[in-house]
Structures are given as structure tokens and as C-alpha cells.
C-alpha positions as CSV (number, residue, x, y, z in Angstrom):
1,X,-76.1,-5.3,-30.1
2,X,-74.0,-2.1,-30.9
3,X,-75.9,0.0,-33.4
4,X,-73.2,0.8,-35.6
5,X,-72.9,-3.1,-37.0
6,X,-74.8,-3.6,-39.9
7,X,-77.4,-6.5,-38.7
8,X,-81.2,-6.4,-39.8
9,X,-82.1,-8.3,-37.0
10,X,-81.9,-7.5,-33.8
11,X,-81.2,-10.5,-31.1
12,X,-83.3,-10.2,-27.9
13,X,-80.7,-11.3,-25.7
14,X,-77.2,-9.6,-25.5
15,X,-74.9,-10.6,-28.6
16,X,-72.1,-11.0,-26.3
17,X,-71.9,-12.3,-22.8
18,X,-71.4,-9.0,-20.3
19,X,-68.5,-9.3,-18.6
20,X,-67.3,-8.2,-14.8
21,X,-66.2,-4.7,-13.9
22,X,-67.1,-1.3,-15.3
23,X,-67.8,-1.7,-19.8
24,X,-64.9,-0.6,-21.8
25,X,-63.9,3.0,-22.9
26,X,-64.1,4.1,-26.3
27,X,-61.9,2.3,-29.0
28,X,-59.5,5.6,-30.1
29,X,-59.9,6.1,-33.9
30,X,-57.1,4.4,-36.0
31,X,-56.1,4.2,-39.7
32,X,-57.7,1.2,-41.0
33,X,-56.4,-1.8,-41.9
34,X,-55.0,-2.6,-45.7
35,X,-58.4,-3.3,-46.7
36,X,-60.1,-3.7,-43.6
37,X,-63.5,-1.9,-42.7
38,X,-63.1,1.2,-40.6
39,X,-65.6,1.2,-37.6
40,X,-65.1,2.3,-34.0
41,X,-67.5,1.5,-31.0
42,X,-68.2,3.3,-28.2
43,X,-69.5,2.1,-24.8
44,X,-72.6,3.9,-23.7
45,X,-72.8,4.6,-20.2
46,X,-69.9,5.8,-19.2
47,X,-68.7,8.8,-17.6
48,X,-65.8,10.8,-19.8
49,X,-62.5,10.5,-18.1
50,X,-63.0,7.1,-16.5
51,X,-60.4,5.0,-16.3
52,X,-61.7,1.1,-17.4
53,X,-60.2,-2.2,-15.8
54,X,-57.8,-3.1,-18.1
55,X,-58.7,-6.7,-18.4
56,X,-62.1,-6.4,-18.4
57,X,-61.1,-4.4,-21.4
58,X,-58.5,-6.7,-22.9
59,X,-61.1,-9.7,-22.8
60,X,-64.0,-8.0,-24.1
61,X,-61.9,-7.3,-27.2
62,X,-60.7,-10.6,-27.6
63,X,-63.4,-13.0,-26.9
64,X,-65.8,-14.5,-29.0
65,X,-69.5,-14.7,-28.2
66,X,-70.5,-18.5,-27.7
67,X,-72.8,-18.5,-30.2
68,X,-70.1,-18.1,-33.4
69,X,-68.4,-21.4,-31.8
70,X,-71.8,-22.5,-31.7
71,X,-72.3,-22.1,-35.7
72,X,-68.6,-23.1,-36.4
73,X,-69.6,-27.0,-34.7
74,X,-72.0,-26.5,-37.1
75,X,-70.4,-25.9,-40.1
76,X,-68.1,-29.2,-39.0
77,X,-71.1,-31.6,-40.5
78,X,-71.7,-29.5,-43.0
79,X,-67.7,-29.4,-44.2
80,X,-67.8,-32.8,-43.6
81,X,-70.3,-33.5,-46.0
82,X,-69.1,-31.4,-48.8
83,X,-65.5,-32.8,-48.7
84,X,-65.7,-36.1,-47.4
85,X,-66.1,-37.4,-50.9
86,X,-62.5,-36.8,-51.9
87,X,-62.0,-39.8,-49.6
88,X,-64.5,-42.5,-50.8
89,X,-65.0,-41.6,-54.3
90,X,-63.3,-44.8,-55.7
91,X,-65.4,-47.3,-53.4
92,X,-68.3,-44.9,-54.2
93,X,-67.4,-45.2,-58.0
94,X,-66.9,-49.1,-57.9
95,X,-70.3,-49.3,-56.1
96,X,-72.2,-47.3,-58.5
97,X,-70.4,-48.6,-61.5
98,X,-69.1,-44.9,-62.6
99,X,-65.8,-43.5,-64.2
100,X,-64.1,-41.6,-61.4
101,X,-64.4,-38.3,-63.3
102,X,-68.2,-38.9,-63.3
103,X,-68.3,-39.4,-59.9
104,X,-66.2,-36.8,-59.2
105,X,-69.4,-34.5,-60.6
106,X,-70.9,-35.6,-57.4
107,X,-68.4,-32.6,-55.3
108,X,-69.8,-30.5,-58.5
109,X,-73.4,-31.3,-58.1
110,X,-72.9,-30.3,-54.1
111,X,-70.8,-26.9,-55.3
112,X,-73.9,-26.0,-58.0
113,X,-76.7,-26.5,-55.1
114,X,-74.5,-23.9,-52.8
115,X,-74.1,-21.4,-55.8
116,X,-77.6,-21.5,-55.9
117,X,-79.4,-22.0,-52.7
118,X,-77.0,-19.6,-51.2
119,X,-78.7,-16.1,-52.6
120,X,-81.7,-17.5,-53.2
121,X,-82.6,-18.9,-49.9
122,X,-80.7,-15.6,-48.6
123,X,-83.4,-13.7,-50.3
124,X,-86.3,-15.5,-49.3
125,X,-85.5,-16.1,-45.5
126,X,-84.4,-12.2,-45.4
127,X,-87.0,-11.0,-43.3
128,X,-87.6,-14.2,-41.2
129,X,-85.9,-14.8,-38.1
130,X,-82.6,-15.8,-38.2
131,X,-82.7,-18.8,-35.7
132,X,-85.6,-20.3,-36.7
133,X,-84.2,-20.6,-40.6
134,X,-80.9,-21.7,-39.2
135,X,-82.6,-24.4,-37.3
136,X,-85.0,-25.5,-40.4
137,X,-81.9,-25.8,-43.1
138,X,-80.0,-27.8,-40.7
139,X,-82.8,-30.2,-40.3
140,X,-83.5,-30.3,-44.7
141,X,-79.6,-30.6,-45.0
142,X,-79.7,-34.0,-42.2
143,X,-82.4,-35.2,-44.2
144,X,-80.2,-34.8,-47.3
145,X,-77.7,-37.0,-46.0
146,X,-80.2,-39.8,-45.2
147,X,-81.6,-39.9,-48.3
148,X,-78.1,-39.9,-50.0
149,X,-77.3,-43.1,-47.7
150,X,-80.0,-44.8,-49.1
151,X,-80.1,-43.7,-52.3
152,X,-80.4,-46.9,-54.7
153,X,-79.0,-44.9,-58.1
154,X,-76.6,-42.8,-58.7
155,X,-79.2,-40.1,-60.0
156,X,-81.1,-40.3,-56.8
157,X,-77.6,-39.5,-55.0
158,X,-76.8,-36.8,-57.3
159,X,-80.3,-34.9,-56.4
160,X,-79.6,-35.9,-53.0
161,X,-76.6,-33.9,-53.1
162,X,-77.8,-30.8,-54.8
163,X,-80.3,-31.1,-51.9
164,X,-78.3,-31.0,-49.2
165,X,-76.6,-28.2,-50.8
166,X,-79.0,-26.0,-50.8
167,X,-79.5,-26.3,-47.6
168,X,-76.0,-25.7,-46.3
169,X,-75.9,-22.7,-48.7
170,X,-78.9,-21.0,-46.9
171,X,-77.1,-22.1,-43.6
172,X,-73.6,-20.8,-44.5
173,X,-75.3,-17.3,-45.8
174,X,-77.5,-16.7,-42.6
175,X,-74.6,-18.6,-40.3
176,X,-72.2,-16.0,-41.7
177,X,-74.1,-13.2,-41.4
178,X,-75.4,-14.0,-37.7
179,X,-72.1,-14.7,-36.7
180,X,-70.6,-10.9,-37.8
181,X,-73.5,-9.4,-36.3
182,X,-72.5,-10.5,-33.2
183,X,-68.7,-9.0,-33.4
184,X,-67.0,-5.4,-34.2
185,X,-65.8,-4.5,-37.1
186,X,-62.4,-5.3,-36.5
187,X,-62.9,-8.2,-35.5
188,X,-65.3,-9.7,-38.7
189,X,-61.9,-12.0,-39.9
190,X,-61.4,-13.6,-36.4
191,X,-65.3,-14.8,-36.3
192,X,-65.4,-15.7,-39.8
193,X,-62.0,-18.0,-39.2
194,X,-64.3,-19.8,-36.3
195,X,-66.9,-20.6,-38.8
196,X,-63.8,-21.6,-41.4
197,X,-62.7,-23.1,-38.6
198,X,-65.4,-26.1,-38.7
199,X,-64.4,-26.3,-42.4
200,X,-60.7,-27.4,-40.7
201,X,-61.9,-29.5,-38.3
202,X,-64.1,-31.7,-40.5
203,X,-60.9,-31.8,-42.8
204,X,-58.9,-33.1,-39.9
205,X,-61.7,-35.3,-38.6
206,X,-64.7,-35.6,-40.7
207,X,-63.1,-36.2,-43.7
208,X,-60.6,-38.9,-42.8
209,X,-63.1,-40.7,-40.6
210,X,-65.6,-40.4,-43.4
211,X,-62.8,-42.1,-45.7
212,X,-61.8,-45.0,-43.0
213,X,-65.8,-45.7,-43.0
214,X,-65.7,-45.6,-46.3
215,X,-63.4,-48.3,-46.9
216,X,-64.1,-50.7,-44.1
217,X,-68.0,-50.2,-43.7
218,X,-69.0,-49.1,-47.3
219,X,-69.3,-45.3,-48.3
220,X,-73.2,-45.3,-47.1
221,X,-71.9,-45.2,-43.5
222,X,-69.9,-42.0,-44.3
223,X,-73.5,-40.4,-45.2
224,X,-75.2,-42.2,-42.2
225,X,-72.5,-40.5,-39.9
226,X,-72.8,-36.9,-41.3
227,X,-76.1,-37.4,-40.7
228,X,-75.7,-38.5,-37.1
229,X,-73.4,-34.9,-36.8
230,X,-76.0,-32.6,-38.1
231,X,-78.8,-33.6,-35.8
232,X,-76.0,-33.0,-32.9
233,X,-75.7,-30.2,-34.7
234,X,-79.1,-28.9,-35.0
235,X,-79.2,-29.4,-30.8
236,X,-76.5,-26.9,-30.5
237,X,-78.2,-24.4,-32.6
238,X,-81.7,-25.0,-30.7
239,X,-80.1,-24.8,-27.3
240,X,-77.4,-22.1,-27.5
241,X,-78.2,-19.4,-30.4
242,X,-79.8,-16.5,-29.3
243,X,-83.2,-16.2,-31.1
244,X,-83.6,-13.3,-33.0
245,X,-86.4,-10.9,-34.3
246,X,-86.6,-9.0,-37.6
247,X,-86.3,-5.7,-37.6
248,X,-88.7,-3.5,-38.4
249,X,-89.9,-0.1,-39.9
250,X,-86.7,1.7,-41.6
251,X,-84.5,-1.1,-40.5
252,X,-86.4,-3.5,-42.2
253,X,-84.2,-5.9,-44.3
254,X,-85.5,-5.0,-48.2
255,X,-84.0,-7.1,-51.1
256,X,-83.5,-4.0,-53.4
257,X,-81.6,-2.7,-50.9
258,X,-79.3,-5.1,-50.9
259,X,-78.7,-5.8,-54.1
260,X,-77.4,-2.6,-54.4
261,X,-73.8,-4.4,-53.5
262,X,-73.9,-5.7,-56.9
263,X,-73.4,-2.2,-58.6
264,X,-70.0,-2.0,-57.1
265,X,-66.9,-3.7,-59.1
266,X,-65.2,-4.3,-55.3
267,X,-68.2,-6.6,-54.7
268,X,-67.4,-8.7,-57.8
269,X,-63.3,-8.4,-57.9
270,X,-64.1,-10.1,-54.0
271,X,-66.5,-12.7,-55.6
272,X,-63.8,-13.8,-58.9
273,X,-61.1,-13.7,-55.9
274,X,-63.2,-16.5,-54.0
275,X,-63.9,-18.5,-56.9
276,X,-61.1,-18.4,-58.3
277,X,-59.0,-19.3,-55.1
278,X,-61.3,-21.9,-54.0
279,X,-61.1,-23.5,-58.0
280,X,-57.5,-23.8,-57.8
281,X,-57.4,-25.6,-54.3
282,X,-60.4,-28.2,-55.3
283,X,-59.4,-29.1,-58.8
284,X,-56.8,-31.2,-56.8
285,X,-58.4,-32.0,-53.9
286,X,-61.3,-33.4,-55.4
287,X,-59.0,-35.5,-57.1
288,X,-56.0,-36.2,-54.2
289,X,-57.1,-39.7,-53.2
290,X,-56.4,-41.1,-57.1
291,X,-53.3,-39.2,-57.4
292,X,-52.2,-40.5,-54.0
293,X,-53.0,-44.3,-55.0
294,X,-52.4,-44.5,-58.9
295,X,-49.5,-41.5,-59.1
296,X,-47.6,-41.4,-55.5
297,X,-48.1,-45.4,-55.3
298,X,-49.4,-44.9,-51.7
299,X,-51.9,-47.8,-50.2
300,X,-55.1,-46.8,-50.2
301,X,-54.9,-47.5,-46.3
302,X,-52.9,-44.1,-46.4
303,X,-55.9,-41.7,-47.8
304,X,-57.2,-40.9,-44.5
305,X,-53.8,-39.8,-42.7
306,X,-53.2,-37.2,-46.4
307,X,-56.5,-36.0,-45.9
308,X,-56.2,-35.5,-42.3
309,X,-52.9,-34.1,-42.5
310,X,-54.1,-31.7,-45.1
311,X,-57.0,-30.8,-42.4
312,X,-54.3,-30.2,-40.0
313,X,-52.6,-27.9,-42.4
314,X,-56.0,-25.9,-42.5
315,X,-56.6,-25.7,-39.4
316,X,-53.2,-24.2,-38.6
317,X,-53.6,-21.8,-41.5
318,X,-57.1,-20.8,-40.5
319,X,-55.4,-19.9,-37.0
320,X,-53.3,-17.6,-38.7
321,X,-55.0,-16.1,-41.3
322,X,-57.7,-15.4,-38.4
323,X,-55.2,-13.3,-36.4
324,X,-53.5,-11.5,-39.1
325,X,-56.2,-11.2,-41.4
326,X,-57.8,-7.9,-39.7
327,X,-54.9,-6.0,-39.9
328,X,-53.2,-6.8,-43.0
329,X,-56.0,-8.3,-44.8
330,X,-54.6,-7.8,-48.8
331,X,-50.8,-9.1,-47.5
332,X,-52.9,-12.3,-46.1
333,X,-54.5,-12.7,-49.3
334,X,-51.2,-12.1,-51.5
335,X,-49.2,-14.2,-49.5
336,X,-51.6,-17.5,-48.8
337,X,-52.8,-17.4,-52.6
338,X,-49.4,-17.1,-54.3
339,X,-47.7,-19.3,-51.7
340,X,-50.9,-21.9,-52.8
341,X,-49.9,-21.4,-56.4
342,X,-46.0,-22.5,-55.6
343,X,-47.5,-25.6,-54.0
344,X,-49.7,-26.5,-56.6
345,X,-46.5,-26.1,-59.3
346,X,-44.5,-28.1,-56.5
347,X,-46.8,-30.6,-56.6
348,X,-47.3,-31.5,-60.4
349,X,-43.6,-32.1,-60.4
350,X,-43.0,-33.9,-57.4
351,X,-46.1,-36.1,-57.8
352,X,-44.5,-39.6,-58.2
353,X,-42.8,-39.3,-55.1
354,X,-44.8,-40.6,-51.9
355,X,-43.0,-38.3,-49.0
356,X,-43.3,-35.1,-51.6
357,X,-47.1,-35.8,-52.6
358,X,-48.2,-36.4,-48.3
359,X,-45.6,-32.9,-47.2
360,X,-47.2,-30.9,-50.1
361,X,-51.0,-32.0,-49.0
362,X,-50.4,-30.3,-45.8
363,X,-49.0,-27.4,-47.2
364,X,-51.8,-27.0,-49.4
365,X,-53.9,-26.7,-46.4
366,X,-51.5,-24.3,-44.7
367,X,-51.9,-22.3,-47.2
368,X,-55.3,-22.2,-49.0
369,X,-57.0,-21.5,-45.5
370,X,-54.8,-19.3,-44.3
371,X,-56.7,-17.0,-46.9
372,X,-60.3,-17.6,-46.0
373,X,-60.7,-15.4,-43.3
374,X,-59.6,-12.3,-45.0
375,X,-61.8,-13.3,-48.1
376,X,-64.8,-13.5,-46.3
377,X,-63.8,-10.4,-44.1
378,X,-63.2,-8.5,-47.4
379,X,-66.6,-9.1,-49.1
380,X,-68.6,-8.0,-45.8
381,X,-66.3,-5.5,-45.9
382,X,-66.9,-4.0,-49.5
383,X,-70.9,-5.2,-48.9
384,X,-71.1,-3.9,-45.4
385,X,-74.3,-2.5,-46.5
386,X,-76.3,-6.2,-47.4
387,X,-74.8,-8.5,-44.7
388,X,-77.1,-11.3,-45.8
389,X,-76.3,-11.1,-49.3
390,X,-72.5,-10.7,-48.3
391,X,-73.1,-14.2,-46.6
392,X,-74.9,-15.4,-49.7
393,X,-72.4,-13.8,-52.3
394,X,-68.9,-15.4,-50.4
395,X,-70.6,-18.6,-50.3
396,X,-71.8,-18.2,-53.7
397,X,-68.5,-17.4,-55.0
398,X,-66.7,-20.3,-53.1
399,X,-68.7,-23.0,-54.4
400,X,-68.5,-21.8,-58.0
401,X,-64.9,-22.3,-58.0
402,X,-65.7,-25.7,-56.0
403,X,-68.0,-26.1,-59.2
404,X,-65.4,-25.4,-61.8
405,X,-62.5,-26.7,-60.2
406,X,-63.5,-30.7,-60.0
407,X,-65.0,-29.9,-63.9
408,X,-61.8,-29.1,-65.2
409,X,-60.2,-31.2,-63.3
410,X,-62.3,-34.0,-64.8
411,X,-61.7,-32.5,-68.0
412,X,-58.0,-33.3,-67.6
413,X,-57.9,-36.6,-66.4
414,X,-60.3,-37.3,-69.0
415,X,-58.2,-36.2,-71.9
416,X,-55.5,-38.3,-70.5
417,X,-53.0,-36.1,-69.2
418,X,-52.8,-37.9,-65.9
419,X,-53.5,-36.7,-62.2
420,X,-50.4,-34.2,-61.8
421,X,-52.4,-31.9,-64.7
422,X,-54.8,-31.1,-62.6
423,X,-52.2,-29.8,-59.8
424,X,-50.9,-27.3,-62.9
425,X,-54.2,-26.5,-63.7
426,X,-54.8,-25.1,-60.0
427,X,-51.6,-23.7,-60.0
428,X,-52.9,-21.5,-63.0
429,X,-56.4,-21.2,-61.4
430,X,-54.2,-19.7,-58.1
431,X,-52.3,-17.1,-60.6
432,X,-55.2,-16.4,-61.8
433,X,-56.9,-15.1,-58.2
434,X,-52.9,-13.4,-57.3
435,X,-54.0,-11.0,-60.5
436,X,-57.7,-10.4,-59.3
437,X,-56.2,-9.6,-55.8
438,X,-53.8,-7.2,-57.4
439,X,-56.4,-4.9,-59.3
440,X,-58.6,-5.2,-56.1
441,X,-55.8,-4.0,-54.3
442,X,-55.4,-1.0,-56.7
443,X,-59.3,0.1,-56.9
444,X,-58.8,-0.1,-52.9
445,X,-56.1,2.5,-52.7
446,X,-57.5,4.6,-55.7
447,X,-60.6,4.8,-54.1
448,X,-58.8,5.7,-50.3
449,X,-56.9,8.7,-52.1
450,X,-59.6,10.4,-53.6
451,X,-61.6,10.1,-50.7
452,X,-58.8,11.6,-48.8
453,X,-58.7,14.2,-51.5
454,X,-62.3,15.0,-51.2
455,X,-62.2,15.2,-47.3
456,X,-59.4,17.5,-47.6
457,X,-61.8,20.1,-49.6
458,X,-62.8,23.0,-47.6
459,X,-66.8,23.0,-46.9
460,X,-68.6,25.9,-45.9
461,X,-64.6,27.4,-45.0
462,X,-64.1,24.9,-42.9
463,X,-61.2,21.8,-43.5
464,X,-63.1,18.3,-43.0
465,X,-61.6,17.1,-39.8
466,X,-63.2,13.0,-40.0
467,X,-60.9,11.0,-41.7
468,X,-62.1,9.1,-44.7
469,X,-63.4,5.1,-44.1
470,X,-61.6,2.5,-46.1
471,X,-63.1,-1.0,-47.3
């Protein structure tokens, strides 16, 4: 693994498969990205002047080591889980004999156990080795789903949930972590938008199947099903992550290290950005199955095609987010957040028509995932130093807008202002995260001039000749 990536833990086998023909030359330094992390790596071993196969070169900056696709199948049962609700929560509700709203707090109670298992178990599993916890959360987070299949109560189900949700906190933080390790710098958005990636999938396929389940078998088979995916899951990760070791002596991973991150205002600007984005998306799609039945007038036979058609959207956005994200990381942010807002506004007036509520579902998709790469690549970036907590902190940060976006969502419906409320609350929610993108935006270039500024000082008579790093 190349030295300069910040990674406590050292794999024992090659983070990246080696590829044919003589290793790459140096990467030539370039102005960062609008936000990106700067970073350059250089091959060892290789004689100055040498000319590299160009596309040995081309491929060794493009591909992806198996092990971040390996960790996005993943993150398919775990997406799976956490979403596949919005699908069966009015058989779920009839079964259990609950208002919708309330079980709507189930996606809530899921979103709570991620804020905090995520930097807890990040803390505790810090200096263990990364495959082994990756391997022992998936196996909690299975059981999770069995014991939510069989739960007899809704209370057992809600602890069931919060269960499971801790452990696919502790395996998005360490999954997220592992999987930038195992990249450059430059290339942090394009791994992360593999792991987001599973997120898409289980939207396009998870969740509708989950739903079809759900109506013809009863919503206990969804659960039994997820849990069928995470022990596939957990064989992946057994046979095909590269075990790792902690590191030792002065790059030993230490806690008060890394929560120095917290000190800087980036780090939280990147966290209310998350949340805030992620709130306006789920206050409607916890709640797009109801408005697609009771406001659109859609057969309930339709839920599965929305919500797969919304996955679809994701997944498409996910693509390009993923690609453009590394080199224009605040203009993917700008643009997939405000577009998301537009949607949302779209939405709450166009709700009562069938063709308007389905088109807008994929939109919302589009664009609410073409974000997620860059925000995760943005709070490694500003955290570069605490890659664990960065892990801990993004998933931290989604989940509390999962969190508060179902609540006040509930809080709408239940004051009786109907289903296409809740698309102008996210619509505000999204406004909202455009502003907190803005000043984060600001901070960034602030902070790029004056460190231009102080590496144009003379020191010791001498002009600095490295160019200053952005985040």
C-alpha cells in the first residue's frame, strides 16, 4: 500500500492487484480539484527518464481493486435492509396494528442505531484488524434480520432494528475506510461511489423485491431474504478481502488522534451537508409508497416498479457523481442538491398526478445520489488525518438526516397536511444543505488563499517553491 494514504492498517497482501509491464511513472503535480484532496504518488523502482507502457499506465489509474466491489455487494444487503421498509410499511403497519407514522419510526429507529454505532464501534474496533471486525458486524447485522423476521411485537422489531443498525454502522465506518485505503487520493469519490453503489443496487433490486415479498408472502419474508443476502455477503468478505494487521508503534491508530478532526468547522460544515441532504431525500421516501397509493391513486401493485425506478435513477446518478465528483467535487454537490430541491418543489405540486409522481421518483434518485460520492470524498478529504472516524462521521451524519427526515415527515402527515407536505418539507431540508454547501465552499477558498499567501512568503531568503494542498 503506498505510504502516502492515510490507512492505520497495513494489508499483508498488495492493496491492488499488480498489473503487466513495467509500474507507472510518477503522477506530475496538478492544481487540485475544487475541493478535492491534493496527493501525488510516486512509483518506487523506477529508473528516471523511463518511458512507462501507456496502458499499463491508463489501467492502473482507472481500475478498482476487487476488494471495494467486494464491500459494495456488501453494502447491497445492508441498503436493502435500511430502505426496504418504504415498500412494506402499510402491510407491516396492518400486521402490527400501528398508524403508519408510527411505523414509519421503524426507518428512524434503523437511522438512530447508525448515528450511534457508527463512531462508537469505530472507536472501539480502531486498533483491531479490519477484516476480522468487518466479518463479525456482518454476521450481528444477519442475525439482526432474523430476529426482526421473527419478532412477535412491534417493540421486539424496533430493538431488532436498532440492532442491526449498529451493526451496519460499524460496517459502513470500517467498509468506508478500508475501501479508500486501498485507492489514491484522486480517486477516494470513484471508490466511495462503488460502495454508494450497493446502496443503488438494493434500491433497484432489494427494495422492490423486498416490497413484492412483502405483499404476496407477508413482510417477514422481506427480513428472511436480507438475511439470506448478508450471509452471501459475509462469504464474499471471508473469501476475497485482504486481511489486514494493525499498525504499530508511531503509526498506531490512537483515538485522540483522531478526534482531533472535530476541532475543525470543515469537518462539521461536511457533517450538517450530509444530514441535511440525506433528511430532505428520506422525509419523502420514507413516505413514497402512501403518497403513491392514497395521493397519486396508483395500485399498490405499482410500489415496487416507483421504488425500483427510483433505484435506477440512483444508480445512474451514482455513475455520474462517481466520475465527476473528483474533479469538480463542490459543482457536483451544488448541482445534485439544488437540482434535488427543484424535484422535491416539483413534486408537492404535481403529486395527484400518477405519470408526474412515478417520472419525479426517478429524478429524485438521479439526483440525490449523484451527490454521495463527492460527500463522502469531501469529509475524508477535510478528515484525511482520522480515516476511521471520517468513515464513522459520513455515516453518522447520513443517518441523522435519515433520523430526522422520516420524524418530521411523521410530524406532517400527522398534523394533517397530507403526503405532498412532506415533499416541501424536503424541498426546504435540500435548501437548507445548498446554504451549508455555499459557506463550505467559501471557508475552502479562504483557507486556499491564505495558504497560497503564506507559501509565497520568503523563508530563510528563499520563495517557497511547493504549492499549497487544498481539501
Amino acid at each position: 500500500m503506498p505510504d502516502h494514504l492515510p490507512d492505520a492498517h497495513r494489508t499483508e497482501t498488495p492493496a491492488a492487484p499488480h498489473l503487466p509491464g513495467p509500474p507507472p511513472e510518477p503522477r506530475e503535480k496538478a492544481a487540485a480539484p475544487d475541493g478535492a484532496g491534493a496527493g501525488t504518488a510516486n512509483a518506487p523502482g523506477r529508473a528516471a527518464g523511463s518511458v512507462p507502457h501507456e496502458p499499463s499506465r491508463k489501467a492502473a489509474a482507472t481500475r478498482m481493486p476487487l476488494a471495494v466491489y467486494v464491500l459494495g455487494l456488501s453494502v447491497f444487503a445492508l441498503g436493502t435492509s435500511e430502505f426496504m421498509l418504504s415498500g412494506i410499511l402499510e402491510p407491516l403497519a396492518r400486521d402490527m396494528g400501528v398508524s403508519i407514522p408510527k411505523a414509519g419510526m421503524l426507518v428512524s429507529a434503523f437511522a438512530i442505531g447508525m448515528v450511534v454505532g457508527a463512531p462508537l464501534l469505530a472507536a472501539a474496533t480502531l486498533r483491531l484488524p479490519r477484516r476480522t471486525t468487518l466479518i463479525a458486524l456482518l454476521a450481528v447485522f444477519g442475525l439482526g434480520q432474523v430476529a426482526g423476521a421473527l419478532a412477535p411485537t412491534y417493540g421486539v422489531l424496533f430493538v431488532s432494528r436498532v440492532v442491526s443498525a449498529l451493526a451496519c454502522a460499524g460496517f459502513w465506518a470500517v467498509g468506508a475506510a478500508v475501501a479508500v485505503s486501498l485507492v489514491p487520493v484522486t480517486q477516494r469519490a470513484r471508490a466511495m461511489a462503488v460502495m454508494v453503489g450497493g446502496l443503488s443496487v438494493a434500491n433497484i433490486a432489494g427494495v422492490p423485491a423486498g416490497a413484492f415479498l412483502g405483499q404476496h408472502a407477508g413482510w417477514r419474508a422481506a427480513f428472511w431474504a436480507v438475511a439470506a443476502l448478508a450471509a452471501l455477503g459475509l462469504v464474499g468478505v471471508v473469501a476475497l478481502v485482504p486481511r489486514t494487521r494493525p499498525a504499530t508503534g508511531a503509526d498506531a491508530p490512537r483515538l485522540r488522534r483522531e478526534l482531533r478532526i472535530y476541532a475543525d468547522r470543515q469537518v462539521w460544515l461536511a457533517l450538517v451537508t450530509i444530514a441535511l441532504n440525506a433528511a430532505a431525500v428520506f422525509a419523502l421516501f420514507s413516505y413514497l409508497s402512501p403518497l403513491l397509493t392514497r395521493t397519486a391513486g396508483l395500485a399498490e401493485g405499482w410500489v415496487p416498479w416507483v421504488l425500483a425506478l427510483f433505484g435506477l435513477g440512483a444508480l445512474i446518478g451514482t455513475a455520474i457523481g462517481g466520475r465527476i465528483a473528483d474533479a469538480h467535487l463542490f459543482g457536483t454537490m451544488y448541482a445534485g442538491i439544488a437540482a434535488s430541491a427543484v424535484v422535491l418543489g416539483v413534486l408537492a405540486l404535481l403529486a395527484h398526478s400518477p405519470a408526474a409522481a412515478v417520472g419525479l421518483a426517478f429524478l429524485l434518485g438521479l439526483t440525490a445520489f449523484t451527490t454521495a460520492p463527492a460527500l463522502n470524498a469531501r469529509m475524508f478529504n477535510v478528515a484525511n488525518a482520522a480515516p476511521t472516524l471520517a468513515g464513522a462521521t459520513t455515516t453518522a451524519s447520513f443517518n441523522i438526516g435519515n433520523t430526522l427526515g422520516p420524524w418530521l415527515g411523521g410530524l406532517v402527515i400527522g398534523a394533517g397536511w397530507g403526503y405532498p407536505a412532506v415533499a416541501w418539507t424536503g424541498a426546504l431540508l435540500a435548501a437548507a444543505a445548498v446554504g451549508a454547501t455555499l459557506l463550505a465552499s467559501r471557508l475552502h477558498r479562504a483557507s486556499a488563499r491564505s495558504q497560497v499567501i503564506a507559501g509565497a512568503r520568503p523563508e530563510h531568503g528563499h520563495p517557497a517553491s511547493a504549492a499549497p494542498r487544498h481539501r
